[in-house]
C-alpha positions as CSV (number, residue, x, y, z in Angstrom):
1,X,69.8,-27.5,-52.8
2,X,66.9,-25.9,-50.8
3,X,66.0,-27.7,-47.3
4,X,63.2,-29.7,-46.5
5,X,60.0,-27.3,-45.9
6,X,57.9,-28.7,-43.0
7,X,54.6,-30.3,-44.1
8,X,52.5,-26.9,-42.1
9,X,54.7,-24.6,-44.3
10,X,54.1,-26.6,-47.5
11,X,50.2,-26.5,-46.7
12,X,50.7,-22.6,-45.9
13,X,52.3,-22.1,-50.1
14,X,49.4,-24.0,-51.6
15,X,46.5,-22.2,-49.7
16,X,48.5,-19.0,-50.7
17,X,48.9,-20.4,-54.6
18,X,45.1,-21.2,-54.2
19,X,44.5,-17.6,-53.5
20,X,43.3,-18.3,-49.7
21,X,45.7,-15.7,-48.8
22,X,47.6,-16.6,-45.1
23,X,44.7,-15.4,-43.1
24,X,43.2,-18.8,-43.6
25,X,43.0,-21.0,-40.6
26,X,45.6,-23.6,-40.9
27,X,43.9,-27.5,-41.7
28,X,42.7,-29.7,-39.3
29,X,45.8,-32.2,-37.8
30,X,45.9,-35.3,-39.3
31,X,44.5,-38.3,-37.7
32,X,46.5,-41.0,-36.1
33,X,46.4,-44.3,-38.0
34,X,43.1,-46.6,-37.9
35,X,40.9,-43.2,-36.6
36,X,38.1,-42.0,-38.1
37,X,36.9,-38.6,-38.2
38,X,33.5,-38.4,-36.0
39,X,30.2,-38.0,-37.9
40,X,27.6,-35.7,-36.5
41,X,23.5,-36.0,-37.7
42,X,22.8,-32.2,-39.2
43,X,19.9,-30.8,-36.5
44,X,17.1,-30.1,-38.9
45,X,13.2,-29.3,-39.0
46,X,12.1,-33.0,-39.3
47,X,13.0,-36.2,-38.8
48,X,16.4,-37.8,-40.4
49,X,14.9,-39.8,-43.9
50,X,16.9,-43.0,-42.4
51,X,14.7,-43.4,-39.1
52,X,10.7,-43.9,-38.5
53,X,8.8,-40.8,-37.2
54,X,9.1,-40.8,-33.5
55,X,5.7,-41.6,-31.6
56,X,4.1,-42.5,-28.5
57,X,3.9,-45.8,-29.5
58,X,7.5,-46.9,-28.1
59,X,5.8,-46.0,-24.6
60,X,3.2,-48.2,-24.9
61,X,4.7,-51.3,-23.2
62,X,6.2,-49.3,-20.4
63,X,4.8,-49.9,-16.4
64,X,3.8,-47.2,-14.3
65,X,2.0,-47.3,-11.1
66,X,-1.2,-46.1,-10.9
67,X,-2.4,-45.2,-7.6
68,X,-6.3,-44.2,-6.8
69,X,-6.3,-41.9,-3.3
70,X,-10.0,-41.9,-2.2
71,X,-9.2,-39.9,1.0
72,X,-6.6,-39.8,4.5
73,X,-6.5,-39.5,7.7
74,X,-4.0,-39.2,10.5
75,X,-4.2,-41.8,13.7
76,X,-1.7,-42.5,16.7
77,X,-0.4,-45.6,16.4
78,X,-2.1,-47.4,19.8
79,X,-5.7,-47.0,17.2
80,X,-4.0,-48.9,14.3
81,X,-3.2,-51.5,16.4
82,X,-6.5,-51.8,16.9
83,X,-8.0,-51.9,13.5
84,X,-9.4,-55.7,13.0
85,X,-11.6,-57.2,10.2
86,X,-14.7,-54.8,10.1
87,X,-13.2,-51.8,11.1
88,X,-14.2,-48.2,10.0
89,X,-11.8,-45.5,9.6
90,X,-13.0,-42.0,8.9
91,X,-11.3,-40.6,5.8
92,X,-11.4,-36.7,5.5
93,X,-13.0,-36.5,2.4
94,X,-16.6,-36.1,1.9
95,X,-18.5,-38.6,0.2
96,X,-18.8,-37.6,-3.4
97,X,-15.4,-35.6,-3.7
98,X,-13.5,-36.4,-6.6
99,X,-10.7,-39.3,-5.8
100,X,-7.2,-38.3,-6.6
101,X,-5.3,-40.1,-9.5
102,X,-1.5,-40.5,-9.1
103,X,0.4,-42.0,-11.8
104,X,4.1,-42.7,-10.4
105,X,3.3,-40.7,-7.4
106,X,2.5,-37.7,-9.0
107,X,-1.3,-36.3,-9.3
108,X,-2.6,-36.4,-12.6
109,X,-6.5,-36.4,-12.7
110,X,-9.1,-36.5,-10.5
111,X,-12.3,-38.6,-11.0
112,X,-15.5,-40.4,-9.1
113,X,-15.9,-43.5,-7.9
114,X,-18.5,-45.9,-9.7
115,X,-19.2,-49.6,-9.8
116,X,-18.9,-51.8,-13.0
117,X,-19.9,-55.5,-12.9
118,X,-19.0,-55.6,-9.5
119,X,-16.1,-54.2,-9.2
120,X,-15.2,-50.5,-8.1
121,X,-14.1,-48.2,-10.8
122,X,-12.7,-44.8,-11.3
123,X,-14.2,-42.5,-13.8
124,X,-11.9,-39.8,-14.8
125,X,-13.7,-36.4,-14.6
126,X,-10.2,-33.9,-14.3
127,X,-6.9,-34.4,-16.3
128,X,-4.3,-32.2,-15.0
129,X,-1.6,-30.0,-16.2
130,X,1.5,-30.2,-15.4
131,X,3.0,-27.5,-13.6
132,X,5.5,-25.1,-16.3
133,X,8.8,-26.3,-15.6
134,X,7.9,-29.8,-14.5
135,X,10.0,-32.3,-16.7
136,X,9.7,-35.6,-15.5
């Protein structure tokens, strides 16, 4: 009697028999018990039939801080300490200059200044771009 043939050189004589020749890459190793092999989603032109259409409306409850900038200026600390109720501080923008808009710190649009039932508004006038290669 023959001896035992190793599993590899069993699988070696059936892809031969199967005409795959013994240039064929040998199989995969088998798994260890309870394992299961990983799954990957194919990469394709549109969205997977299984999940909704991606949209902007998942960002619609998120927060982000919105920041108007109407002007700056730079003073030594002895004249903040004396800034009271009623002081004036000279900004270094002109009046009617566009006000910066900041969204998270970073500039977004500029706009003008107006007044709506009472209260001081911004009127956006300028959306920016965002620079190439800016990702966040």
């Amino acid at each position: 009697m023959s001896d035992p043939q190793s599993q590899e050189e069993i699988d070696r004589l059936m892809r031969e028999l199967a005409g795959g020749g013994p240039s064929m890459p040998p199989p995969p190793p088998a798994l260890p018990a309870g394992a299961e092999p990983v799954r990957y989603e194919a990469f394709g032109a549109g969205a997977p039939a299984n999940r909704p259409e991606a949209s902007l409306d998942l960002l619609n409850d998120v927060n982000v801080n919105l920041r108007v900038e109407l002007g700056g200026t730079r003073l030594p600390v002895r004249d903040i300490l004396k800034l009271g109720p009623g002081s004036v501080v000279t900004l270094d923008s002109l009046t009617g200059e566009p006000v910066n808009v900041f969204v998270n710190d970073r500039l977004v649009a500029r706009g003008e200044v107006i007044v709506v039932n009472d209260s001081f508004a911004v009127r956006v006038t300028e959306v920016l771009s965002s620079p190439k290669g800016d990702k966040a």
